[in-house]
C-alpha positions as CSV (number, residue, x, y, z in Angstrom):
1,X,171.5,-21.0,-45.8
2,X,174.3,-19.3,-47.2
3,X,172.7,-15.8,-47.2
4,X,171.8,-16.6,-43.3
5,X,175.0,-17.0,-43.1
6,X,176.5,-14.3,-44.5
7,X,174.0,-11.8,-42.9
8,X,174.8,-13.2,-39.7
9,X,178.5,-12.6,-40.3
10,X,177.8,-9.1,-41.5
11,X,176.1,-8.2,-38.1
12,X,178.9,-9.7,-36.3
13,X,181.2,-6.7,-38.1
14,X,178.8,-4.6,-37.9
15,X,179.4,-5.0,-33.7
16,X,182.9,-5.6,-33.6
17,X,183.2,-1.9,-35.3
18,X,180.7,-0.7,-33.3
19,X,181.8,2.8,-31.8
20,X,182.1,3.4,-27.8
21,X,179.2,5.3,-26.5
22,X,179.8,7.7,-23.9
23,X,177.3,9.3,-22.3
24,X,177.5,12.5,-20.4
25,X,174.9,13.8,-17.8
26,X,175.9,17.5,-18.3
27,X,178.0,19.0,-20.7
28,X,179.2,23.1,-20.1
29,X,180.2,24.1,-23.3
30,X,180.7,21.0,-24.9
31,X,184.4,20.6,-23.0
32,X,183.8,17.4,-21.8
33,X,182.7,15.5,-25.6
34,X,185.8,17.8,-27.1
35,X,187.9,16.3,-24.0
36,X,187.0,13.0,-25.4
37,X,187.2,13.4,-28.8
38,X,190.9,15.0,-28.8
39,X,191.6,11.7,-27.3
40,X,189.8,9.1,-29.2
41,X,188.0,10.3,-31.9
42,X,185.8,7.5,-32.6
43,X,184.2,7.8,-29.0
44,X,181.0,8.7,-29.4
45,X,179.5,11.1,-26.8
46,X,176.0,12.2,-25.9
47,X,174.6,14.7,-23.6
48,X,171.8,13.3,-21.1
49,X,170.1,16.4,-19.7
50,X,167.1,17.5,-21.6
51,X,166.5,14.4,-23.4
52,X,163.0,12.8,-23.7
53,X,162.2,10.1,-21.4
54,X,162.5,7.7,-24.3
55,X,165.6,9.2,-25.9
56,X,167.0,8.7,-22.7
57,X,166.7,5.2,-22.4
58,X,167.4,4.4,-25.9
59,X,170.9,6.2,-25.1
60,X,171.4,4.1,-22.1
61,X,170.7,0.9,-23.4
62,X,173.8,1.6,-25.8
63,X,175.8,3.1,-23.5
64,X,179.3,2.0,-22.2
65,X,180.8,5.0,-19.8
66,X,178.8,7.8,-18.0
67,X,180.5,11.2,-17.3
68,X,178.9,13.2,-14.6
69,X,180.1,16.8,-15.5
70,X,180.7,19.9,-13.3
71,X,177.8,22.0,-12.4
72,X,175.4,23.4,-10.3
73,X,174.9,22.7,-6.7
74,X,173.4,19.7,-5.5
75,X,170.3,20.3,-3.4
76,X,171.0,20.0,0.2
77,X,168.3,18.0,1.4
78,X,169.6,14.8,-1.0
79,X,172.7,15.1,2.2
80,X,170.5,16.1,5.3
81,X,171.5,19.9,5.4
82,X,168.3,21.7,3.6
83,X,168.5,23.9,6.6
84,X,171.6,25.8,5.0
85,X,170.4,26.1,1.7
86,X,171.0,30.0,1.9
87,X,174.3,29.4,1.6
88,X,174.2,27.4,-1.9
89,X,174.7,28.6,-5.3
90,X,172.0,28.0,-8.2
91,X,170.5,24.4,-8.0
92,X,168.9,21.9,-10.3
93,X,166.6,19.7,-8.9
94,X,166.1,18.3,-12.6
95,X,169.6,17.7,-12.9
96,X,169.9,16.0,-9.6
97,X,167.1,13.8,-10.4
98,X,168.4,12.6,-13.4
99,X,172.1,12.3,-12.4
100,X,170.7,9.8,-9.8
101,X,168.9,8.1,-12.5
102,X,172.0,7.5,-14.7
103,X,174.2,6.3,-11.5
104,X,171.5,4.1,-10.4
105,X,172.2,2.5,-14.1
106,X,175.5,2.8,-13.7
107,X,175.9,1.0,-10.6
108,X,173.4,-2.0,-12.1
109,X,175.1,-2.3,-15.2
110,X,178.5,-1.6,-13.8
111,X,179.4,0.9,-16.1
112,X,182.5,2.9,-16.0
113,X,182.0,6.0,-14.4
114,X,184.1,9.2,-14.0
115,X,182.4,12.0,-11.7
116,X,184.1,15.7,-12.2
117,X,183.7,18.5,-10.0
118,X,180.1,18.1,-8.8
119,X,180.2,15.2,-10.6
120,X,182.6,13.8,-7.6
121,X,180.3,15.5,-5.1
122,X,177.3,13.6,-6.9
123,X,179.0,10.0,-6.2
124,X,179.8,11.4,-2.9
125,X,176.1,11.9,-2.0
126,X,174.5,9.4,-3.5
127,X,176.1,6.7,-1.2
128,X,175.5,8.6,1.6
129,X,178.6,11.2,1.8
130,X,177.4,14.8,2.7
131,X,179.1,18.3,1.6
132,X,180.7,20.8,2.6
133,X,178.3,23.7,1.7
134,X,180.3,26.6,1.5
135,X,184.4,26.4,1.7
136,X,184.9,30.2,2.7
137,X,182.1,29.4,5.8
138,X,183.0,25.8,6.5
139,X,186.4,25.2,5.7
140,X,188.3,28.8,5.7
141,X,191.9,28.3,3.5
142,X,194.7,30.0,1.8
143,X,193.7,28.0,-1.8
144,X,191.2,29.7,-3.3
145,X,189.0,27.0,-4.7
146,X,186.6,28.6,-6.5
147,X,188.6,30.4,-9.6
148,X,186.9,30.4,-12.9
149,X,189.3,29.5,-15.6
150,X,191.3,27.1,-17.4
151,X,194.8,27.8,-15.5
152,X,196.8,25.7,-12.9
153,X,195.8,27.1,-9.5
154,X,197.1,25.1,-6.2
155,X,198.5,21.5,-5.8
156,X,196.7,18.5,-5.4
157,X,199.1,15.9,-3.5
158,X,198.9,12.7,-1.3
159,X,197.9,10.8,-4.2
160,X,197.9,7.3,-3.4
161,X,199.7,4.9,-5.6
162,X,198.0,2.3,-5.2
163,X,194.9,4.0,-7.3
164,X,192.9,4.3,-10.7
165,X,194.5,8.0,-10.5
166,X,198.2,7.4,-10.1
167,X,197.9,4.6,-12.3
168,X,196.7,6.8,-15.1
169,X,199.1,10.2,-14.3
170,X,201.8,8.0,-12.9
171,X,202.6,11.1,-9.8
172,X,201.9,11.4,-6.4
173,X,201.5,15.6,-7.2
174,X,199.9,17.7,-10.0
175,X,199.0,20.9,-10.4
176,X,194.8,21.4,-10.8
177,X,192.5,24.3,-11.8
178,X,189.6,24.9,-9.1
179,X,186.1,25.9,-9.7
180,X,184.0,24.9,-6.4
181,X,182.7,26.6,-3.4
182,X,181.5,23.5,-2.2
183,X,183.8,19.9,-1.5
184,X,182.9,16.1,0.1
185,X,182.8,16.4,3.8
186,X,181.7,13.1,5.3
187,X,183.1,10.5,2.6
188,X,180.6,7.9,1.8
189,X,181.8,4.1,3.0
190,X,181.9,2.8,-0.5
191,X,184.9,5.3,-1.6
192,X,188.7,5.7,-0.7
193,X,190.2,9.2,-0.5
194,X,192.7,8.8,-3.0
195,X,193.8,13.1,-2.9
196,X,194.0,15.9,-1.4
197,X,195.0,19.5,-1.9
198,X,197.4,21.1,0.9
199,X,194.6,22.1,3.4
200,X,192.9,18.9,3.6
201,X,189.6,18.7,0.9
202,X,189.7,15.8,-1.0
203,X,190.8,16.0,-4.5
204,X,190.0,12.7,-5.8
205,X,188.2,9.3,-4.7
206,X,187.2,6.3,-6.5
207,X,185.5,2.9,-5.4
208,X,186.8,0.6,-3.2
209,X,186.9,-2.1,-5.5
210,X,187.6,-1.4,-9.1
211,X,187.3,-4.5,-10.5
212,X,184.0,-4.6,-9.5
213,X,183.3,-1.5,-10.5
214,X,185.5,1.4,-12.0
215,X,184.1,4.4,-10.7
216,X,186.3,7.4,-9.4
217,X,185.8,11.1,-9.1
218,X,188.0,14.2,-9.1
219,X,187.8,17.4,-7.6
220,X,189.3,19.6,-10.5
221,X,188.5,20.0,-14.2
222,X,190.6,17.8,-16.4
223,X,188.4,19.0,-19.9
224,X,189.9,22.3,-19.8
225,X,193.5,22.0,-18.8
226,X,194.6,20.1,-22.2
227,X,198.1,18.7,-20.5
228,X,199.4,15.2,-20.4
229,X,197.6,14.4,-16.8
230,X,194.6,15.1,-18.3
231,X,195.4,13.1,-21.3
232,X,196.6,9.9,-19.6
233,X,193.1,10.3,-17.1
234,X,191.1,10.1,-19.8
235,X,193.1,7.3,-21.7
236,X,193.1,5.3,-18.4
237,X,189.2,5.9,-18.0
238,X,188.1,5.0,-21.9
239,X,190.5,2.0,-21.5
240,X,188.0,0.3,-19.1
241,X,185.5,0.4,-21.4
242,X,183.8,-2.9,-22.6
C-alpha cells in the first residue's frame, strides 16, 4: 500500500511539472517556436504540418495552445470566390485541410488559440468570413502591406481597450511589419474587430467571448519584430494556458 502510494504521488509531480505544449500548424523558419521560447523557455512547441496521421493526434491529445502561423494563401473556394483564383499567390490545399482540422480541435477542446497573418485569415474563414483576394485590386492604399521583412512599416490603430490585445500591449497604437497581399473582408459573426491600420483593413480580431474561448488573431508578424508589444502578446497568450 505504501508503494501505491508513493507511485501515485510521484505521477502527481510528474503532472504538476509537466511542460506546456504548444502546438504550431506552420512554422517559417522556426520564428514562431524561437518567439516562444525567448519568452518561456520551458514551453514546449511542435510543428503540425507533415506529421503522420498518428503523430498528429498523439500531439493533440497533449496539446494546450495552437498557433496558426503565416503562410500561403488560403484556397478561395473554402470563402465562395474560386472564380478569382488567378489572382492568388501559391496555395496549399494540404495545409488548409489540416489547419481546419486543428481549429475544429481547438474550438471542441477550447484551446487557446492565436491566428497570425493567414493564420487570422484562417479563423476569419472558417466561421464564415471571406477575403479580400488581392489588396492592390480590391482595396488600392497608400500602406504597402505586403513588405517582406522584419522592420516596422505603417500603424496599426483603433485598438479597442476593451480587448485580449490592449490588455496584453496596454496601447491603443503600435507600429507593425506587413507581409500580406490578401486581408478579412466580410468579418465572420463570431469575431470583433479589435484593429485597424489607417486605411481601414483589420489589423486584429479575437472572439466574442473570451472566457469562453480565448481565440484572437493579428494581422502582422509579432515572431519577428522582437520588441516589448510582441513580448507582452505572447506573455498575455501563454498566460491563458491551462
Amino acid at each position: 500500500m505504501i508503494r501505491i502510494i508513493y507511485f501515485l504521488l510521484f505521477l502527481f509531480t510528474l503532472k504538476g511539472f509537466a511542460q506546456p505544449l504548444v502546438l504550431i500548424s506552420k512554422d517559417k523558419q522556426g520564428e514562431i517556436s524561437a518567439w516562444i521560447k525567448e519568452r518561456h523557455p520551458a514551453v514546449q512547441t511542435v510543428e503540425c504540418y507533415g506529421l503522420t496521421k498518428d503523430s498528429l493526434n498523439f500531439y493533440l491529445q497533449k496539446a494546450n495552445a495552437l498557433v496558426l502561423g503565416g503562410g500561403e494563401d488560403i484556397h478561395p473556394s473554402r470563402y465562395g470566390k474560386e472564380n478569382r483564383i488567378a489572382l492568388c499567390g501559391k496555395i496549399d490545399v494540404y495545409r488548409d485541410s489540416l489547419e481546419f482540422f486543428l481549429l475544429d480541435f481547438a474550438v471542441q477542446k477550447k484551446l487557446p488559440t492565436m491566428g497570425i497573418c493567414r493564420g487570422m485569415q484562417l479563423l476569419n474563414v472558417y466561421f464564415g468570413g471571406d477575403l479580400m483576394v488581392d489588396l492592390p485590386t480590391d482595396h488600392p492604399s497608400n500602406i504597402n502591406h505586403s513588405q517582406v521583412g522584419k522592420r516596422e512599416v505603417h500603424l496599426v490603430n483603433q485598438i479597442a481597450k476593451k480587448s485580449a490585445v490592449f490588455e496584453a500591449m496596454q496601447t491603443k497604437e503600435c507600429m507593425v511589419n506587413s507581409s500580406h497581399h490578401q486581408a478579412i473582408g466580410k468579418l465572420n459573426s463570431k469575431f470583433n474587430a479589435v484593429a485597424r491600420s489607417s486605411d481601414g483593413l483589420f489589423e486584429a480580431i479575437e472572439y466574442k467571448n473570451l472566457k469562453q474561448w480565448f481565440a484572437f488573431g493579428i494581422q502582422w508578424h509579432p515572431e519577428r519584430l522582437h520588441n516589448s508589444h510582441s513580448e507582452k502578446l505572447m506573455d498575455c497568450f501563454l498566460s491563458k494556458i491551462q
